[in-house]
ChimeraX commands (.cxc) that place a marker at each C-alpha (Angstrom):
marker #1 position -5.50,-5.38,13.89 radius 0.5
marker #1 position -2.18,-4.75,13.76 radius 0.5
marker #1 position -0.86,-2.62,17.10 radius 0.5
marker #1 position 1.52,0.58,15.57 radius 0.5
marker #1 position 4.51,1.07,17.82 radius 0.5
marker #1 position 6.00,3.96,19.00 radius 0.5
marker #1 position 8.33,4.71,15.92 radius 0.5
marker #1 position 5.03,4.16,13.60 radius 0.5
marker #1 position 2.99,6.40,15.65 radius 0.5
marker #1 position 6.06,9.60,15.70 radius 0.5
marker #1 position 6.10,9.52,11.75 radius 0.5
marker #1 position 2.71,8.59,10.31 radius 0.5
marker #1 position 0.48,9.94,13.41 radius 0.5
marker #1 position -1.35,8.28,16.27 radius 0.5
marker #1 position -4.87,8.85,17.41 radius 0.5
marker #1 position -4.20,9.98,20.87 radius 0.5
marker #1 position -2.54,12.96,19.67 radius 0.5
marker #1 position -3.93,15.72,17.92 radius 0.5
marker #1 position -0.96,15.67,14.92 radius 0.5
marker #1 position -2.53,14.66,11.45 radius 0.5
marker #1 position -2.07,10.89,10.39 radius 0.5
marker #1 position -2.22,9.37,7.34 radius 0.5
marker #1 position -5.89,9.09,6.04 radius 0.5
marker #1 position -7.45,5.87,4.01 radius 0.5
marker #1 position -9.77,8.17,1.33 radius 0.5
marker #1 position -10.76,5.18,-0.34 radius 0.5
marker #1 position -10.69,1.22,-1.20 radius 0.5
marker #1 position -11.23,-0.74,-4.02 radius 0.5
marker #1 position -11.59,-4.53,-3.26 radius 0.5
marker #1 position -10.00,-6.80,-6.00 radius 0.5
marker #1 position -9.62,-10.19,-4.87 radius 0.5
marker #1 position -6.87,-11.45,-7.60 radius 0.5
marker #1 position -4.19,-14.15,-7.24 radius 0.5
marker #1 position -2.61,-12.40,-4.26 radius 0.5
marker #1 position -3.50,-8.73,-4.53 radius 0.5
marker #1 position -6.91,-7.49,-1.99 radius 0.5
marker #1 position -7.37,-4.17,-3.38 radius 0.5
marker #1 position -6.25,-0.87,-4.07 radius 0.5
marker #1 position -6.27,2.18,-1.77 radius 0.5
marker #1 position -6.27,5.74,-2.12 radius 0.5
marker #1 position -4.43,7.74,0.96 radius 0.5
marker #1 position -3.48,11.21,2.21 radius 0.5
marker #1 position -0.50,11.75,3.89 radius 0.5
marker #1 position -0.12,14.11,6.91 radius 0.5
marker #1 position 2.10,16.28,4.69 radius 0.5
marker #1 position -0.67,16.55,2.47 radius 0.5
marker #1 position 0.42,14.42,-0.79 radius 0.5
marker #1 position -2.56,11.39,-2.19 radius 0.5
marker #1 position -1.15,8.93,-3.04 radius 0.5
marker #1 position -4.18,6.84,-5.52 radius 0.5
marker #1 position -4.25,3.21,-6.02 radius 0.5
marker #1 position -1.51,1.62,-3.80 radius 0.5
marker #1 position -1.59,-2.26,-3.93 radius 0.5
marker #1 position -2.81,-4.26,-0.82 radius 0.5
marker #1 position -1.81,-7.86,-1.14 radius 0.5
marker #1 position -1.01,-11.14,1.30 radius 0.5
marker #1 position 1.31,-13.29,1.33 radius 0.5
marker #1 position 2.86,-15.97,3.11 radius 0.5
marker #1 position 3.74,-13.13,5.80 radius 0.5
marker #1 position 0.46,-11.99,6.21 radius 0.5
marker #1 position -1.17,-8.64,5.07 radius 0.5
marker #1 position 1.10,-5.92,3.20 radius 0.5
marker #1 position 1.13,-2.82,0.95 radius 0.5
marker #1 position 3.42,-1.00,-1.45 radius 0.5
marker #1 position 3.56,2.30,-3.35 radius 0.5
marker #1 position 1.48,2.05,-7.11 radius 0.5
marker #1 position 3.90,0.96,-10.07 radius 0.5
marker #1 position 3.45,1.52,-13.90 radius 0.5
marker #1 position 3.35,-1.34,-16.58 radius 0.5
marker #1 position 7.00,-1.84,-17.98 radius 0.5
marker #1 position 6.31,-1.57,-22.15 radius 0.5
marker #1 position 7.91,-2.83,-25.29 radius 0.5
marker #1 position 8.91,-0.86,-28.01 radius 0.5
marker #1 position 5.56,-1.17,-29.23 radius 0.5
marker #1 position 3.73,-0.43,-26.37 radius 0.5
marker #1 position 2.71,-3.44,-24.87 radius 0.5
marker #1 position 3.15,-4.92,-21.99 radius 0.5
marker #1 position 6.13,-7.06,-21.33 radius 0.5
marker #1 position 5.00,-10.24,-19.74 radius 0.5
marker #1 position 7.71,-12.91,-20.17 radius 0.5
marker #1 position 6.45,-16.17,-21.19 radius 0.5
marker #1 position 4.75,-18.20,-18.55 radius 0.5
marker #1 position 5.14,-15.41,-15.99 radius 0.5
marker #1 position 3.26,-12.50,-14.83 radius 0.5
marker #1 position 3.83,-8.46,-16.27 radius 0.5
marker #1 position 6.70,-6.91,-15.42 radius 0.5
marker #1 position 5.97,-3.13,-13.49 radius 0.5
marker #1 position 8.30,-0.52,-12.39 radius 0.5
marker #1 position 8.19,1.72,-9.67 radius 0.5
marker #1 position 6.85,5.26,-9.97 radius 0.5
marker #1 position 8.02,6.36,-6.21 radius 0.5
marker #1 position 9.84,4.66,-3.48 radius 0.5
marker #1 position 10.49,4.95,0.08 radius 0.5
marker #1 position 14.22,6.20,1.38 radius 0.5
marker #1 position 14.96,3.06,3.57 radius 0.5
marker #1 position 13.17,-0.22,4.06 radius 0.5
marker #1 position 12.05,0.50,7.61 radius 0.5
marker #1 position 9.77,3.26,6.26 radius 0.5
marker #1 position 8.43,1.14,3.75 radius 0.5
marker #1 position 7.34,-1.03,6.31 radius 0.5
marker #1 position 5.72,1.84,8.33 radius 0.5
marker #1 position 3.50,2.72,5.44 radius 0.5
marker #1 position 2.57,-0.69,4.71 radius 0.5
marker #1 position 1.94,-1.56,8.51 radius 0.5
marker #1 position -0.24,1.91,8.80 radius 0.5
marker #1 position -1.84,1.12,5.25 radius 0.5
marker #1 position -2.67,-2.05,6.16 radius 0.5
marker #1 position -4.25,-1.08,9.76 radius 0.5
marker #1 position -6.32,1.77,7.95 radius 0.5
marker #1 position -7.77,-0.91,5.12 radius 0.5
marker #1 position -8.34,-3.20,8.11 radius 0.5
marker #1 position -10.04,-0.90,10.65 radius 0.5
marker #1 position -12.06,-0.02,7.78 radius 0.5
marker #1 position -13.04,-3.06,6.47 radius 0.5
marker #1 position -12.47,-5.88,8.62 radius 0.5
marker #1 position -12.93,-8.57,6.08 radius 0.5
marker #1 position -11.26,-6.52,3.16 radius 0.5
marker #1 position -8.13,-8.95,3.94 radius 0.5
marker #1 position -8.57,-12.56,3.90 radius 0.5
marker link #1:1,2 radius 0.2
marker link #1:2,3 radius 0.2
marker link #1:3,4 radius 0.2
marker link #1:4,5 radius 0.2
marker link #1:5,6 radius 0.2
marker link #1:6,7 radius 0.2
marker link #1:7,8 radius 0.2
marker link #1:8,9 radius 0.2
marker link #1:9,10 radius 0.2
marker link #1:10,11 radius 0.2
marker link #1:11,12 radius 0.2
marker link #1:12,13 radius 0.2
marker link #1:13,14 radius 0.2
marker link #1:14,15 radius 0.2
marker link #1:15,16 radius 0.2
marker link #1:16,17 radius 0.2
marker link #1:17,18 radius 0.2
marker link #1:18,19 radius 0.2
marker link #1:19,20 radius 0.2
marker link #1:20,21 radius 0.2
marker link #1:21,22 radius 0.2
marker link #1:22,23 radius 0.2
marker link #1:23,24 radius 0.2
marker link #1:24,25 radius 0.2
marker link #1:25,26 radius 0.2
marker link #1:26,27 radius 0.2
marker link #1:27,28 radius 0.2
marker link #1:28,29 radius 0.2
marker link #1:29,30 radius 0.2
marker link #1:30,31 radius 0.2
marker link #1:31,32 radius 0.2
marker link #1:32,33 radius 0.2
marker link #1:33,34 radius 0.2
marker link #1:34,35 radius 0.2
marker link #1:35,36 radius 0.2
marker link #1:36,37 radius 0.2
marker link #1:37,38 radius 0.2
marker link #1:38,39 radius 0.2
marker link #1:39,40 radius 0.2
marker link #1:40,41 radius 0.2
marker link #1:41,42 radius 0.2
marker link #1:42,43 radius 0.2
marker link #1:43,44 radius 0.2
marker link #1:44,45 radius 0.2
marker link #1:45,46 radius 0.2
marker link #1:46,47 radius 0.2
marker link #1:47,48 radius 0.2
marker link #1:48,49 radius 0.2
marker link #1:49,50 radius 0.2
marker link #1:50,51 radius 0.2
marker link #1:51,52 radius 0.2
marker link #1:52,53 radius 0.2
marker link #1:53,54 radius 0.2
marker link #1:54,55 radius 0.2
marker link #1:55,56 radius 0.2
marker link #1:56,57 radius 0.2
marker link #1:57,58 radius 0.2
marker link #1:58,59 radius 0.2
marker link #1:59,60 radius 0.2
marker link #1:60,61 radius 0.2
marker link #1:61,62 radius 0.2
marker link #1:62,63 radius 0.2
marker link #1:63,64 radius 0.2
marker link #1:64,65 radius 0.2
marker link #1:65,66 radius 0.2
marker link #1:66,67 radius 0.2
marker link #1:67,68 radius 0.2
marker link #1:68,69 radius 0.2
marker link #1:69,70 radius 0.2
marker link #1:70,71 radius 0.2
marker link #1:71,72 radius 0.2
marker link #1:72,73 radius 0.2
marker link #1:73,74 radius 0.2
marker link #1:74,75 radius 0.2
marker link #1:75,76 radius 0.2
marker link #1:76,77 radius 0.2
marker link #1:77,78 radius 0.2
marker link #1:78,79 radius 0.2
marker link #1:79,80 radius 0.2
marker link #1:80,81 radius 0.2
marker link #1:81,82 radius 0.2
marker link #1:82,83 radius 0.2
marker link #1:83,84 radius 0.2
marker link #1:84,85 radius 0.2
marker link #1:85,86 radius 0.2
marker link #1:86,87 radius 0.2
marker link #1:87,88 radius 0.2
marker link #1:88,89 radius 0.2
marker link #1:89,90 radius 0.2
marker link #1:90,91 radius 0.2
marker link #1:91,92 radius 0.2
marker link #1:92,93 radius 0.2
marker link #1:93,94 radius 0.2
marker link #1:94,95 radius 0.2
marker link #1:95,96 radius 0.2
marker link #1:96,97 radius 0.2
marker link #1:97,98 radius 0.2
marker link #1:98,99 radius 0.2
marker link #1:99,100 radius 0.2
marker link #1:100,101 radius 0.2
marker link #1:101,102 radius 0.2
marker link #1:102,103 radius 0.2
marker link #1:103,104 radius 0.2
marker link #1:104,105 radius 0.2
marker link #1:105,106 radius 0.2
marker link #1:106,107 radius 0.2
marker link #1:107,108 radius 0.2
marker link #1:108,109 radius 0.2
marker link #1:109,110 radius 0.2
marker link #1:110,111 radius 0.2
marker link #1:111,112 radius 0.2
marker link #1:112,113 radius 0.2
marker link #1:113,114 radius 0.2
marker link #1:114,115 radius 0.2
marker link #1:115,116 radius 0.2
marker link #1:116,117 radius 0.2
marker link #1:117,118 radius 0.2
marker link #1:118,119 radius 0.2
view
């Protein structure tokens, strides 16, 4: 599992303290090319955020905000030829570092509860 450090545990919440922490509410398993499933979380300042992509890669374990289909003028989905969809973001984080908080915490959550989830 991976260990939070002490930055991690100030901002998203810690178990030896009594603050509220970011919750896993639910996971979806979907083992797809790269992507390991989908998880619902609450955040300590009360937002839930549904369906957040948990993936691996050559890095290991990580997960990102959901993202919406990018469409044609006809409402399909773009998918250039030969290549996968193309999806843009619906949210984002204000600096990498805390991007990498959430996907560090999201990914300890999914892992704590399901230890086989990633693999």
């Amino acid at each position: 599992m991976i260990e939070p450090d002490t930055r991690t545990r100030a901002t998203w919440g810690d178990r030896s303290d009594r603050r509220p922490r970011m919750r896993l509410l639910n996971f979806k398993a979907v083992n797809k090319g790269s992507l390991r499933g989908f998880a619902t979380v609450a955040l300590p300042n009360g937002l839930t955020i549904f369906d957040c992509p948990v993936m691996i890669g050559k890095r290991g374990p990580w997960a990102t905000l959901p993202a919406k289909p990018v469409l044609d003028g006809e409402g399909r989905h773009i998918k250039p030829e030969g290549r996968k969809g193309q999806y843009a973001p619906v949210a984002q984080w204000r600096d990498k570092e805390q991007s990498t908080r959430f996907s560090d915490s999201l990914v300890a959550l999914v892992l704590e509860a399901y230890p086989n989830a990633i693999e």
